[in-house]
Backbone and ligand atoms as CSV (ligand in chain L), in Angstrom:
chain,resi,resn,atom,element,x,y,z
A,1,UNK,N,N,68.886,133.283,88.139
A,1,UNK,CA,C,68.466,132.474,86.992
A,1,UNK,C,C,69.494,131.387,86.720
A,2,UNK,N,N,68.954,130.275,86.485
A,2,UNK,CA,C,69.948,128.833,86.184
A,2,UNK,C,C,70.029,129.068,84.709
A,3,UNK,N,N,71.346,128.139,84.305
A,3,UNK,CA,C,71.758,127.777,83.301
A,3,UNK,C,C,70.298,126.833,82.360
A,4,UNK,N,N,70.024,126.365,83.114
A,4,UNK,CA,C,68.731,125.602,82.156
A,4,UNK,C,C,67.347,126.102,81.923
A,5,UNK,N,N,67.080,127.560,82.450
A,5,UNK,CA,C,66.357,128.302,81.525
A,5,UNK,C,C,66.478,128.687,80.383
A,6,UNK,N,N,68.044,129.085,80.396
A,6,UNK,CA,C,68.484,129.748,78.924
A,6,UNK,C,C,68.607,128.522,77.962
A,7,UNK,N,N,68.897,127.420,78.587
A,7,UNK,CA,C,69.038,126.253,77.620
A,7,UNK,C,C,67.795,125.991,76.929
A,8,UNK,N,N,66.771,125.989,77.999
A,8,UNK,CA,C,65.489,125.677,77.099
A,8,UNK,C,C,64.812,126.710,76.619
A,9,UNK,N,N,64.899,128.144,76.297
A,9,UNK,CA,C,64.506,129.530,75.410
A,9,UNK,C,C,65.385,129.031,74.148
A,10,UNK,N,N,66.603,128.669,74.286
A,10,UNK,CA,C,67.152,128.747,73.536
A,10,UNK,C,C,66.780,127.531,72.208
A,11,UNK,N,N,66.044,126.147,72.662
A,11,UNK,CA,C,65.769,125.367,72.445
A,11,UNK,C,C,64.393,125.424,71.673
A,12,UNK,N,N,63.946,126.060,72.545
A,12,UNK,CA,C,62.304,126.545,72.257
A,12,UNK,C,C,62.460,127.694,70.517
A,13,UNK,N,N,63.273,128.439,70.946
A,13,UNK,CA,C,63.731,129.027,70.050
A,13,UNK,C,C,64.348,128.302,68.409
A,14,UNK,N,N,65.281,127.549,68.477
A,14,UNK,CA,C,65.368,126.498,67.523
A,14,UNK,C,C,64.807,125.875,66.537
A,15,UNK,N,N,64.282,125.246,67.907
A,15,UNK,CA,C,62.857,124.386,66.906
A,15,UNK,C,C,62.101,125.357,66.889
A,16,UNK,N,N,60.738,126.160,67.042
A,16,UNK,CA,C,60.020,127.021,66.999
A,16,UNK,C,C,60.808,128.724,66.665
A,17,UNK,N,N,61.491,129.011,65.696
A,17,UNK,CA,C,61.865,130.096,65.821
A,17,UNK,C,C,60.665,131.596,65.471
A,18,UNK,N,N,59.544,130.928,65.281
A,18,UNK,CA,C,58.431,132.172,65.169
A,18,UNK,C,C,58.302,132.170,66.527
A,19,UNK,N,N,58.401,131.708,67.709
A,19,UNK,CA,C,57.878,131.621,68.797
A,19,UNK,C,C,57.138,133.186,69.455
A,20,UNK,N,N,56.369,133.842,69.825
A,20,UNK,CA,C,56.055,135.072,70.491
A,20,UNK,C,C,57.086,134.757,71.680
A,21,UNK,N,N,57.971,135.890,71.626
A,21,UNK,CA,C,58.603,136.172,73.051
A,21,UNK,C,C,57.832,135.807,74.344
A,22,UNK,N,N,56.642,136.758,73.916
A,22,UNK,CA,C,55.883,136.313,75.081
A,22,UNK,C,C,55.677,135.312,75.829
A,23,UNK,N,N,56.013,133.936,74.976
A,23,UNK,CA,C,55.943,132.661,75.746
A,23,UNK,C,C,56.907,131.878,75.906
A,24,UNK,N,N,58.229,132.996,75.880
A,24,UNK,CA,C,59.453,131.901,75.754
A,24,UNK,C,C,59.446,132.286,77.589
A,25,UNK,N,N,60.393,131.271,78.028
A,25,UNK,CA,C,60.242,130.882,79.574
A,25,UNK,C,C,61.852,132.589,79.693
A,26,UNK,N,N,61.675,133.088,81.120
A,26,UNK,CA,C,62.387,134.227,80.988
A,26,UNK,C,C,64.172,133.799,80.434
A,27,UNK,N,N,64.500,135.146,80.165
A,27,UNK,CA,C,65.782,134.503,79.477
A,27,UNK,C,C,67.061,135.382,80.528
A,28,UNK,N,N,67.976,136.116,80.142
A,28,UNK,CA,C,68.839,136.616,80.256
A,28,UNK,C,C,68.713,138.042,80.175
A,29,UNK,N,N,68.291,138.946,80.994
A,29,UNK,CA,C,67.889,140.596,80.588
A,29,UNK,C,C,68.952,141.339,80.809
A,30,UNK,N,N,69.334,142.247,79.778
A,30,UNK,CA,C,70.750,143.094,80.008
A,30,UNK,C,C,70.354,144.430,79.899
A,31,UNK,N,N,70.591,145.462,80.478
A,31,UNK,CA,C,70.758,146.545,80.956
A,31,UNK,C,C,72.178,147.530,80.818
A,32,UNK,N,N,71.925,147.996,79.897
A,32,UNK,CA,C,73.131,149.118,80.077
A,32,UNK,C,C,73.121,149.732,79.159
A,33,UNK,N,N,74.168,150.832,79.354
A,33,UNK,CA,C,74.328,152.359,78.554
A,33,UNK,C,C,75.444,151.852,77.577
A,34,UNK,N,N,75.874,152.391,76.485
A,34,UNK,CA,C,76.734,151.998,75.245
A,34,UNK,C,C,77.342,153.865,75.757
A,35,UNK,N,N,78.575,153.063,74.993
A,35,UNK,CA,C,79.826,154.575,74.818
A,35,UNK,C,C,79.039,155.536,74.150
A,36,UNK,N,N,77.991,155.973,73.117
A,36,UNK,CA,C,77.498,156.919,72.912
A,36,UNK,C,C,76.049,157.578,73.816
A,37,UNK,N,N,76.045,156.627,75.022
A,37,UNK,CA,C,75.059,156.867,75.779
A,37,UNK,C,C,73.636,156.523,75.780
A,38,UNK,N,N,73.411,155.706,74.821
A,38,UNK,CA,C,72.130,155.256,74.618
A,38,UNK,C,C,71.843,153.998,75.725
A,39,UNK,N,N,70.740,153.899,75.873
A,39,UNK,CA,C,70.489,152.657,76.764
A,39,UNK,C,C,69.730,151.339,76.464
A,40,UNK,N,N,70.342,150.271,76.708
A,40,UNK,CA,C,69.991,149.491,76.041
A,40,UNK,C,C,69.310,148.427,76.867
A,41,UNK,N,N,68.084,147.507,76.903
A,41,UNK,CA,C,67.461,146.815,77.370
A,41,UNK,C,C,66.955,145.548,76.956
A,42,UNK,N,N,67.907,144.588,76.918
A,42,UNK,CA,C,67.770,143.347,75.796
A,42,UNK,C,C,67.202,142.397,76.484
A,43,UNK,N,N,66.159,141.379,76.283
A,43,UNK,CA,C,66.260,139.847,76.336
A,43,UNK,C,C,65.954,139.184,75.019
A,44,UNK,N,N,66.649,138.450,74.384
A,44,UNK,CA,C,66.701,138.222,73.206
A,44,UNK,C,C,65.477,137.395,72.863
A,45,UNK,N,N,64.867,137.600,71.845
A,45,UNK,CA,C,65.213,138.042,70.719
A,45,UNK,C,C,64.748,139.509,70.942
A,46,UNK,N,N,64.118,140.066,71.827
A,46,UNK,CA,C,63.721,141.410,72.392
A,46,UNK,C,C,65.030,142.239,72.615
A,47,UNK,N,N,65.082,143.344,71.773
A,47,UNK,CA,C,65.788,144.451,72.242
A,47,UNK,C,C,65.491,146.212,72.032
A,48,UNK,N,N,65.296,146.756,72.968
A,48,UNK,CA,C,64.923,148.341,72.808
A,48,UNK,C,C,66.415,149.380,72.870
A,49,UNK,N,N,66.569,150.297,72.491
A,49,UNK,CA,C,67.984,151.503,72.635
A,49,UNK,C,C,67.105,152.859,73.342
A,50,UNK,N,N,67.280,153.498,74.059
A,50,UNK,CA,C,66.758,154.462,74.338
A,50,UNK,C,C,67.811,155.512,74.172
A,51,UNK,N,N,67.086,156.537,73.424
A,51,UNK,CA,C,67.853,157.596,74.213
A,51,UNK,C,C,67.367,158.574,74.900
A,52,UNK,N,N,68.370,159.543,75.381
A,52,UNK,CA,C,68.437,160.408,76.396
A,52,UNK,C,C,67.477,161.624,75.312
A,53,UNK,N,N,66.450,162.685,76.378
A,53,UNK,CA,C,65.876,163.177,75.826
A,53,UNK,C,C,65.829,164.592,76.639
A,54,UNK,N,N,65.409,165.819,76.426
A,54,UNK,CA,C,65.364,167.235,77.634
A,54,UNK,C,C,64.388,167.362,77.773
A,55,UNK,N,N,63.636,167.088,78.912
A,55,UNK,CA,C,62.653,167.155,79.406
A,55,UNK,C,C,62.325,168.697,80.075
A,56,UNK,N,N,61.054,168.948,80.352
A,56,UNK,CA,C,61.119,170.475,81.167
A,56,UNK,C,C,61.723,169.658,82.943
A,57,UNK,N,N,62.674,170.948,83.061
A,57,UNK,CA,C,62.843,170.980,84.689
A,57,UNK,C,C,62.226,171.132,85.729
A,58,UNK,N,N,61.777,169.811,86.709
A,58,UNK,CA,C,60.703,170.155,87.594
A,58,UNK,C,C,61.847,169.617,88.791
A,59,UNK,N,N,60.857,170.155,90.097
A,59,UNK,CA,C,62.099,169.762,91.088
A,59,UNK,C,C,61.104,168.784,92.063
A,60,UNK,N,N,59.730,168.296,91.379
A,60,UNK,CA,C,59.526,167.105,91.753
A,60,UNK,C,C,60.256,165.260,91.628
A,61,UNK,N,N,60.233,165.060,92.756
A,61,UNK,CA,C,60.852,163.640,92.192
A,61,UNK,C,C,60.250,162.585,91.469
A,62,UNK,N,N,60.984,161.765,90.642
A,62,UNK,CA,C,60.333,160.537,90.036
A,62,UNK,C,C,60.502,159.238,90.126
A,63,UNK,N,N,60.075,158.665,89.437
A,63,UNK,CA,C,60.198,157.043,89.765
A,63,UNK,C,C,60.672,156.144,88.640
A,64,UNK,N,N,61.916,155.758,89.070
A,64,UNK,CA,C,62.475,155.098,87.993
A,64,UNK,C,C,61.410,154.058,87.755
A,65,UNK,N,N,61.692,153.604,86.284
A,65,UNK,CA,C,60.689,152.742,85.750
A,65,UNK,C,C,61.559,151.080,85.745
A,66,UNK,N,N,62.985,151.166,85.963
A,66,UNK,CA,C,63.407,149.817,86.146
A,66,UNK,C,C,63.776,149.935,87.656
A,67,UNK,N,N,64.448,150.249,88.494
A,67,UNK,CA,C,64.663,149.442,90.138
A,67,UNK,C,C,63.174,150.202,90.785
A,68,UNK,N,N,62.441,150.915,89.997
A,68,UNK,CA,C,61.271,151.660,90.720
A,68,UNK,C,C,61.536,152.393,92.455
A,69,UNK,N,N,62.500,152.695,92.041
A,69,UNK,CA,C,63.163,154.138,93.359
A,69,UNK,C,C,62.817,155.281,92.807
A,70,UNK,N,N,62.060,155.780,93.864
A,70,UNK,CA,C,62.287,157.041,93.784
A,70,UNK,C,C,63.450,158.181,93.573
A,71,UNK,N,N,63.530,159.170,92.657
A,71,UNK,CA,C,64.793,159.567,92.089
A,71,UNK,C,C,63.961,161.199,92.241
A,72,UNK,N,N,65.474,161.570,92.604
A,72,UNK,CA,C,65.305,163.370,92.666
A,72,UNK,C,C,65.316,163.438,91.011
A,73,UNK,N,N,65.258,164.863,90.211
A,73,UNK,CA,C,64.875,164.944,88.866
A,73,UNK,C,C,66.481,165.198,88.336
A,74,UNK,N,N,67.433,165.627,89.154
A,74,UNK,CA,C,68.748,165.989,88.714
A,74,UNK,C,C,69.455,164.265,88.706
A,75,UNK,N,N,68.819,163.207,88.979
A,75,UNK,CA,C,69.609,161.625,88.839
A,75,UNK,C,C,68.773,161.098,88.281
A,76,UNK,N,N,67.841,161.811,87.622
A,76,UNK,CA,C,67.096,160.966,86.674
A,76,UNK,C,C,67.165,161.483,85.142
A,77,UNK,N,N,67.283,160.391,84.164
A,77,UNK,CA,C,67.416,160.539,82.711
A,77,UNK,C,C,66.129,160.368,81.967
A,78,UNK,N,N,65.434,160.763,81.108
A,78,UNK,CA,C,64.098,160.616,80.282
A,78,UNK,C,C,65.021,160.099,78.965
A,79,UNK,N,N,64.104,159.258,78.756
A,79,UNK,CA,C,65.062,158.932,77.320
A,79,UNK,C,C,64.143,158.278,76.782
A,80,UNK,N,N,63.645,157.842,74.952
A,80,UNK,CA,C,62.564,157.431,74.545
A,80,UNK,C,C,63.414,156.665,73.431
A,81,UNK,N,N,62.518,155.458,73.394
A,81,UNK,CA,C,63.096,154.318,72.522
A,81,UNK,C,C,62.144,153.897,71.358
A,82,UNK,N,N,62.681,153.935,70.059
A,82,UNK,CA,C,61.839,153.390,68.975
A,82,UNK,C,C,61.114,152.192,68.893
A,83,UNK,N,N,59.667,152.213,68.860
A,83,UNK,CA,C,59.576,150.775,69.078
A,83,UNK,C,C,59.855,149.970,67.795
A,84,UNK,N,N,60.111,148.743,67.798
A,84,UNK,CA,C,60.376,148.384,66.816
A,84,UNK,C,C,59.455,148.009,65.923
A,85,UNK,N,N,59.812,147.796,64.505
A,85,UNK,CA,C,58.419,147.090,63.835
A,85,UNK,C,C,57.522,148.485,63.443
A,86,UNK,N,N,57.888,150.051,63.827
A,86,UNK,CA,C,56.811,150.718,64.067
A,86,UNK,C,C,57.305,151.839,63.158
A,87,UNK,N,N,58.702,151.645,61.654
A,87,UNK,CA,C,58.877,152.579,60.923
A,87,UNK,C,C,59.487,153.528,61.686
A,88,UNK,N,N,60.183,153.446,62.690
A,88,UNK,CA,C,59.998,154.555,63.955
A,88,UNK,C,C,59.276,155.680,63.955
A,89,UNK,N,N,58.108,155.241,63.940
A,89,UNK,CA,C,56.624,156.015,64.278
A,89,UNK,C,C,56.334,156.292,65.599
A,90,UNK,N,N,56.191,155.224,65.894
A,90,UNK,CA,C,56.165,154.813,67.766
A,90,UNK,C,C,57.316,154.558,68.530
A,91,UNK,N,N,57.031,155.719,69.423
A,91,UNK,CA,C,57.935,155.772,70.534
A,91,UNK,C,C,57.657,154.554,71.986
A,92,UNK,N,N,58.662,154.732,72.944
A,92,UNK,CA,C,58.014,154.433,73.944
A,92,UNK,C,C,59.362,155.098,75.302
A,93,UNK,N,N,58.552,156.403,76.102
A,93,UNK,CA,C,59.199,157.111,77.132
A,93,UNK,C,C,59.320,156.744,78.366
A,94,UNK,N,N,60.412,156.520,79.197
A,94,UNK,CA,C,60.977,155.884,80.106
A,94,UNK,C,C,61.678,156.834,81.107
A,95,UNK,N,N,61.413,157.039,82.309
A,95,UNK,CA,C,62.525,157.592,83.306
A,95,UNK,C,C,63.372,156.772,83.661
A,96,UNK,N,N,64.319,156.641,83.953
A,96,UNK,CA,C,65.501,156.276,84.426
A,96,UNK,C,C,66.775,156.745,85.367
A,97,UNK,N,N,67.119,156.264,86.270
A,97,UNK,CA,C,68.115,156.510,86.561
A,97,UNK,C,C,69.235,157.057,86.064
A,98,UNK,N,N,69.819,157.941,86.008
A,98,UNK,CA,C,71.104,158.535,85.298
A,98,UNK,C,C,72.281,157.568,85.678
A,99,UNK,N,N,72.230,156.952,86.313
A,99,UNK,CA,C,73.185,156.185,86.933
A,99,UNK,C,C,72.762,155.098,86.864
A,100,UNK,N,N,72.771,154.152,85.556
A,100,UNK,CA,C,72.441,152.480,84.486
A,100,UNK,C,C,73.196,151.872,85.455
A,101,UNK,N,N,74.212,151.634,85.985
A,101,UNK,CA,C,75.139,150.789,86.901
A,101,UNK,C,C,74.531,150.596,87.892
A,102,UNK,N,N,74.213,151.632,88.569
A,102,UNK,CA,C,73.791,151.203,89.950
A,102,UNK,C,C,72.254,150.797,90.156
A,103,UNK,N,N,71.825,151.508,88.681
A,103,UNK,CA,C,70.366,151.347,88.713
A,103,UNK,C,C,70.024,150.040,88.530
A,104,UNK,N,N,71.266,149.076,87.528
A,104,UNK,CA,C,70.924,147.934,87.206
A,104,UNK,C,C,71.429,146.697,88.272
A,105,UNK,N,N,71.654,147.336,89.298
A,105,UNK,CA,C,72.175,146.387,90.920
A,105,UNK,C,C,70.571,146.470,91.391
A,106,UNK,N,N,69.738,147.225,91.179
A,106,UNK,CA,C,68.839,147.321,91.901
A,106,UNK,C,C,67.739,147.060,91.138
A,107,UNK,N,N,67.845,146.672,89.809
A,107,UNK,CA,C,66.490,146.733,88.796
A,107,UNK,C,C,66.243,145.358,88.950
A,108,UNK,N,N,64.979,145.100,88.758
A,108,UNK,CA,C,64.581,143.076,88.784
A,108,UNK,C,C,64.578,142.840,87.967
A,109,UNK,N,N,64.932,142.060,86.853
A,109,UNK,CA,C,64.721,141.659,85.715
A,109,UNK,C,C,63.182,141.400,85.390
A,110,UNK,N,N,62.184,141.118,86.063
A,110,UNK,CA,C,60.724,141.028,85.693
A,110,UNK,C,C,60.567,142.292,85.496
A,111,UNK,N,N,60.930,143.693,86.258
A,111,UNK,CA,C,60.676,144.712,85.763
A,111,UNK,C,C,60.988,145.303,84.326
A,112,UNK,N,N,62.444,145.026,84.285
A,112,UNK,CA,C,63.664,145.306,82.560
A,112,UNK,C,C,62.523,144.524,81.640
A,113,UNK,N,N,62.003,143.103,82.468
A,113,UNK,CA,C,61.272,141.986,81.083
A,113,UNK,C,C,59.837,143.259,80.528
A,114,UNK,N,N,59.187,143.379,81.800
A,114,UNK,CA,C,57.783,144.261,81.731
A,114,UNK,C,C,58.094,145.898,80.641
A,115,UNK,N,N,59.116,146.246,81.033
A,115,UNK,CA,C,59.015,147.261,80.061
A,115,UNK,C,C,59.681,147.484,78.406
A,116,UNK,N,N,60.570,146.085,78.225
A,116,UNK,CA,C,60.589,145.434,76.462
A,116,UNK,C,C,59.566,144.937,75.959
A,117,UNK,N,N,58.269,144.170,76.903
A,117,UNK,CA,C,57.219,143.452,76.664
A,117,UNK,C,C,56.043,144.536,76.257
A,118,UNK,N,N,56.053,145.623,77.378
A,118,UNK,CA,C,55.121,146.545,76.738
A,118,UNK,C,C,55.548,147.438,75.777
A,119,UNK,N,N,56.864,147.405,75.511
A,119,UNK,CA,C,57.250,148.877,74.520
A,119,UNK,C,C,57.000,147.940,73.679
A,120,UNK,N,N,57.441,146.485,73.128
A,120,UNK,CA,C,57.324,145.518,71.696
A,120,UNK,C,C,56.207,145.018,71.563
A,121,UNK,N,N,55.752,144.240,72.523
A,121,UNK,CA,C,55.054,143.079,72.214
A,121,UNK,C,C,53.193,143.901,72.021
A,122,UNK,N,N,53.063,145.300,72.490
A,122,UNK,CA,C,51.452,145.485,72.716
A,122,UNK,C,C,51.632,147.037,71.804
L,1,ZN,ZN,ZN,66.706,153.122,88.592
């Protein structure tokens, strides 16, 4: 991603600050775990926290939902994020990689965008 995408979200943003995310041009998507372990999935003004959740133990594998690899169930994390706007009423549940670092060398940002867009925007 160039420097003059973010210039013009950011622009778009400005002047239009009701703008729907949905139509701002892609921005900057960040990925990662915070010191208390929550996970975080931002493109601004979009941001979700997930956390980590205990799922039942199966020794089928799954599919991460950001680099979409297949993951044995012992390197994968379930974690569910409040949606926003929703009183935290509404959830929205995510597999993940247990391993945010490496997962986020391998995640596409259209994917990180696709799953803030459906946990917020629908
Ligand atoms: Zn992953």
């Amino acid at each position: 991603m160039n420097e003059d995408t973010f210039d013009e979200r950011e622009l778009i943003l400005e002047l239009f600050p009701g703008t729907s995310p949905a139509l701002l041009p892609p921005g900057e998507v960040l990925y990662y775990r915070d010191a208390q372990g929550y996970i975080h999935i931002q493109e601004d003004p979009l941001h979700m926290v997930f956390e980590p959740i205990q799922m039942q133990p199966s020794i089928k594998p799954v599919l991460c939902e950001a680099c979409r690899v297949q993951i044995s169930r012992t390197t994968a994390v379930f974690v569910r994020g409040v949606v926003p706007d929703s009183g935290g009423r509404r959830f929205r549940y995510l597999t993940l990689c247990e391993d945010t670092e490496a997962c986020r060398e391998r995640a596409r940002p259209e994917h990180l965008r696709e799953i803030l867009r459906r946990g917020i925007l629908h």
